[in-house]
C-alpha positions as CSV (number, residue, x, y, z in Angstrom):
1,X,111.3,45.6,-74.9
2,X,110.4,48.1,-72.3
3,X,112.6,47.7,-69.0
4,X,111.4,50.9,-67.4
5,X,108.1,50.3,-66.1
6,X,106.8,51.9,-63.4
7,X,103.8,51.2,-60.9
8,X,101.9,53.8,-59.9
9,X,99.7,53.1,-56.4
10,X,96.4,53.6,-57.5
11,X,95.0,52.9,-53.9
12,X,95.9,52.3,-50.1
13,X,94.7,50.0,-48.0
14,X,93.8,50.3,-44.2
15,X,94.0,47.3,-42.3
16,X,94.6,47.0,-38.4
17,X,97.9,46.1,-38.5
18,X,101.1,48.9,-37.9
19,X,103.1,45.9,-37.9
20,X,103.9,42.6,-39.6
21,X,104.0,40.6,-37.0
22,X,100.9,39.0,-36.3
23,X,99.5,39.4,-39.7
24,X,98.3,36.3,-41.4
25,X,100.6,34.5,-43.7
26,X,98.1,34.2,-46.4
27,X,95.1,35.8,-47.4
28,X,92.1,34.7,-46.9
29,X,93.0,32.5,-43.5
30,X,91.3,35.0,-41.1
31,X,88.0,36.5,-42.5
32,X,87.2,38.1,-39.4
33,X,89.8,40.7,-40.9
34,X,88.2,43.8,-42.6
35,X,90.5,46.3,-45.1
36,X,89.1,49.0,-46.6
37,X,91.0,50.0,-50.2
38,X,91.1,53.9,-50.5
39,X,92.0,55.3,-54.0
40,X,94.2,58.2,-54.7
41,X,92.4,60.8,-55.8
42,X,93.2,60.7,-59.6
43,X,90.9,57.3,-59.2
44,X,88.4,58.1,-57.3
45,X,86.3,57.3,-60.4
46,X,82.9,55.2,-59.4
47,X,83.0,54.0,-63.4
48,X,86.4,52.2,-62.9
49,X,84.3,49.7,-59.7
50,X,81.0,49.3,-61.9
51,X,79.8,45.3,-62.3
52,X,82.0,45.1,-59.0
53,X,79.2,44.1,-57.1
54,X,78.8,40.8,-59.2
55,X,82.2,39.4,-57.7
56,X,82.1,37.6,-54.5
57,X,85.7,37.9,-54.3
58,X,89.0,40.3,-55.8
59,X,92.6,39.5,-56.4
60,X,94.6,42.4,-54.6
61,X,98.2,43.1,-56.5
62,X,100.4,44.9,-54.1
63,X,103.4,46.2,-53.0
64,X,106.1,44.9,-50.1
65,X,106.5,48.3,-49.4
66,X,108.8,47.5,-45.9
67,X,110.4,44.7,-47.5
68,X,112.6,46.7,-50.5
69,X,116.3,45.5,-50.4
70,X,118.7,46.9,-52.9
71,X,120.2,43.5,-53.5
72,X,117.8,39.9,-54.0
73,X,118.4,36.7,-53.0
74,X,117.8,33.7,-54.7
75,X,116.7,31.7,-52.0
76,X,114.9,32.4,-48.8
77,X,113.9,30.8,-45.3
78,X,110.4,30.2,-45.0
79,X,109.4,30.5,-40.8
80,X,107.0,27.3,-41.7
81,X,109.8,25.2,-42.6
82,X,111.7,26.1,-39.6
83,X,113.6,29.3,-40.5
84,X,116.8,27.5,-41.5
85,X,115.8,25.7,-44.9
86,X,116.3,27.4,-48.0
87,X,114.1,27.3,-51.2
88,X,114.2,29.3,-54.0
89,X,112.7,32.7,-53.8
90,X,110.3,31.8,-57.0
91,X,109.1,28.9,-55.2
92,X,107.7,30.8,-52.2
93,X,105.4,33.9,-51.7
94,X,108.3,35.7,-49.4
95,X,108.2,39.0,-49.3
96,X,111.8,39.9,-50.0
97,X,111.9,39.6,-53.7
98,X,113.4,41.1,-57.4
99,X,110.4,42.8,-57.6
100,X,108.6,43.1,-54.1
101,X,104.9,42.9,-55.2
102,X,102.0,40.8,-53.4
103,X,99.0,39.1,-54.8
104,X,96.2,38.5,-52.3
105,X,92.8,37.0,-53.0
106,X,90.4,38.4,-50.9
107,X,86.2,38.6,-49.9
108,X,84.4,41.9,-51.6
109,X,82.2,42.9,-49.0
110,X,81.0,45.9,-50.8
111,X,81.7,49.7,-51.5
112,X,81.2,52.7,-49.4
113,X,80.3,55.6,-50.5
114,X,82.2,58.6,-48.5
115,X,82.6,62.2,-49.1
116,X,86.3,62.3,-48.2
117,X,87.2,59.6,-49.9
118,X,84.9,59.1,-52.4
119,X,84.0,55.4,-53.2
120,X,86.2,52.5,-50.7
121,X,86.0,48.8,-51.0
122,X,85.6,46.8,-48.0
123,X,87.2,43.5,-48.4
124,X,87.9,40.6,-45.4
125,X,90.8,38.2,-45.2
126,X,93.3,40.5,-46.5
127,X,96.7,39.9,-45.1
128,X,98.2,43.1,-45.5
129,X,100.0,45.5,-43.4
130,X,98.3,49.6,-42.5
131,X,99.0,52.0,-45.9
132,X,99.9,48.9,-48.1
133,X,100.3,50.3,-51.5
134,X,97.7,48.6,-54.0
135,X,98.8,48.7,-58.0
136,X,95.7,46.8,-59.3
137,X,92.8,44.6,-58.3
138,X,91.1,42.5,-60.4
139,X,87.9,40.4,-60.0
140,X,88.4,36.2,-59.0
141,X,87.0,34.3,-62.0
142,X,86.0,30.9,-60.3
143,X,86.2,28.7,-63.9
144,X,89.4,30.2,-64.3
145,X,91.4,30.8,-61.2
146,X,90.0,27.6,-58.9
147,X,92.5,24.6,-59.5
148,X,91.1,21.8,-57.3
149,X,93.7,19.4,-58.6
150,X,96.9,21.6,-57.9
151,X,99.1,20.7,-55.5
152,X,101.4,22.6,-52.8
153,X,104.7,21.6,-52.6
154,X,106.5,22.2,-49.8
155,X,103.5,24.3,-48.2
156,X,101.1,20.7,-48.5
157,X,100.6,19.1,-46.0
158,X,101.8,22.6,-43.3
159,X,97.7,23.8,-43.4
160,X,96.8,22.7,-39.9
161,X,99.1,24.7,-37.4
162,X,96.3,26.4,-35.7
163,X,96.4,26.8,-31.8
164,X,94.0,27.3,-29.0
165,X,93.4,31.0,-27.7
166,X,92.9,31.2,-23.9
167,X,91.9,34.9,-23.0
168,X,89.9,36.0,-19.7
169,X,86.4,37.6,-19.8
170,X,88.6,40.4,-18.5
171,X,91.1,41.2,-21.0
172,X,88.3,40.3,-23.4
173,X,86.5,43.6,-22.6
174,X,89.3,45.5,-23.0
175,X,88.7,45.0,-26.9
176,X,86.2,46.5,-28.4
177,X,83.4,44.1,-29.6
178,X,83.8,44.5,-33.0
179,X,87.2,43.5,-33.3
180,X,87.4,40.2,-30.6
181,X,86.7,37.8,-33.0
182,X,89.7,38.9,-35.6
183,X,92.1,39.0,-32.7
184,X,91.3,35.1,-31.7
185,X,91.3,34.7,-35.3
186,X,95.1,36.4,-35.4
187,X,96.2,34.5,-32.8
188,X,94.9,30.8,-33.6
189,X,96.6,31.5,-36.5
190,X,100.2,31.2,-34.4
191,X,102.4,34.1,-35.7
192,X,105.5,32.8,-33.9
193,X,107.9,31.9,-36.3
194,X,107.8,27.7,-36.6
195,X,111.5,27.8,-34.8
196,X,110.4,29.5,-31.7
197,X,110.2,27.2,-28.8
198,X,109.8,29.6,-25.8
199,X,107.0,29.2,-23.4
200,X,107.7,31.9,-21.3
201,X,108.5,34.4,-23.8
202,X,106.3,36.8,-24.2
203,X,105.1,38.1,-27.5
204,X,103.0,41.8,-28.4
205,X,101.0,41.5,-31.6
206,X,100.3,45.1,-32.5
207,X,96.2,45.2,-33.7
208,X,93.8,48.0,-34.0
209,X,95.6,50.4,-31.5
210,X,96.6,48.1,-29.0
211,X,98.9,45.7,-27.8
212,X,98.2,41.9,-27.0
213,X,100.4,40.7,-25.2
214,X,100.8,36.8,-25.2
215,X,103.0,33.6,-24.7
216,X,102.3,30.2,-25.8
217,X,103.0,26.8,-24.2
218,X,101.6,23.5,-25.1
219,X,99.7,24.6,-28.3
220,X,97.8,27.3,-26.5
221,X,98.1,30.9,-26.9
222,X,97.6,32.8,-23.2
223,X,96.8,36.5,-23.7
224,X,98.7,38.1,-20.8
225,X,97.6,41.4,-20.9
226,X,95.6,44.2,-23.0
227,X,96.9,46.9,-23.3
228,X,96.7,50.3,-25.2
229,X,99.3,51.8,-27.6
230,X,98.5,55.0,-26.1
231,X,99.4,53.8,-23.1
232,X,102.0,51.3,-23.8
233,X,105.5,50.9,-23.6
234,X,108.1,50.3,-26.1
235,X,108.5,46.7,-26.5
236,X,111.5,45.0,-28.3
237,X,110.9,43.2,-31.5
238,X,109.5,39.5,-31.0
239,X,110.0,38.1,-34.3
240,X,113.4,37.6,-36.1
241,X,114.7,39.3,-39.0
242,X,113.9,36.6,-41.2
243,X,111.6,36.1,-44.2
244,X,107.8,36.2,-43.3
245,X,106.1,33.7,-45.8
């Protein structure tokens, strides 16, 4: 039995995000979100994406590339349960695992045709950090991957958590058009941890080369400033070291 295998990137994704927080815990919950899979050169092949087209949406395999460890844990501390129960780490899509590698279902939007980097997919709802390693992708088979009568455990019933956005007309236009409705999206998706508690605390989710700033009280999320990473200052870490799914 072969216990040497190794995984060879065969692409990299580009995303908006430099940073986890703020990314959606699951694929697929923010659509407003567009990634665009680059190949490494040895696979910039057009044969290898032919019949692509026919998909309407890809499974992503990929790496936790900022979550390695050299040790594992058997059970983590999902936020969503409150970040203080455990459950075993094969009964959650943590990040920090044995083997830190990601599966993500996401929209195929199409494929671009570039000169530099030959042929990219364009997908939306990825949840995936800037320069995520991708090992494979394969196509979502509907009669064989869709289980309407599978249940959730411990995640059932945790679906609805989404908050109101509140953001002025002004800090609005200091986002470019094109990316406003992904960071409403972001942020009605709440990416405080479930145990944070603290209205006045103010939270930076890093997004397309800028900083939104933000605190939330009462279920709504208040943008309190706009402001870009060129521009901004350092900002200590809002979300604890703790496991992110």
């Amino acid at each position: 039995m072969a216990d040497n295998l190794q995984l060879t990137p065969i692409a990299y994704i580009r995303t908006d995000f430099t940073e986890k927080f703020g990314i959606p815990r699951q694929s697929g919950l923010v659509d407003e979100l567009v990634g665009r899979v680059v190949f490494e050169p040895q696979f910039r092949n057009p044969d290898a994406l032919r019949e692509m087209e026919g998909f309407s949406h890809l499974w992503l395999l990929f790496g936790f590339s900022k979550s390695v460890r050299s040790e594992w844990s058997p059970t983590v501390r999902p936020p969503r349960l409150g970040g203080n129960k455990r459950v075993g780490v094969f009964a959650s899509r943590s990040p920090f695992r044995p083997n830190p590698v990601g599966l993500s279902c996401v929209r195929f939007l199409g494929i671009e045709h570039t000169e530099r980097e030959g042929d990219v997919v364009l997908v939306a709802g990825a949840d995936l950090l800037d320069m995520t390693p991708i090992y494979d992708i394969k196509p979502y088979l509907p009669y064989a991957d869709c289980r309407p009568e599978a249940t959730g455990g411990f995640a059932a019933g945790r679906q609805d958590y989404r908050i109101e956005v509140d953001i002025s007309d002004a800090l609005l236009e200091c986002i470019p058009p094109e990316k406003r409705a992904a960071v409403i999206a972001c942020l009605a998706e709440d990416p405080r941890p479930a145990y944070h508690d603290q209205p006045e605390r103010i939270y930076s989710m890093n997004f397309a080369g800028m900083d939104i700033r933000f605190r939330v009280k009462n279920g709504v999320a208040m943008v309190t400033e706009v402001v870009s990473k060129k521009n901004a200052d350092h900002l200590p870490t809002t979300v604890d070291k703790k496991d992110k799914k």
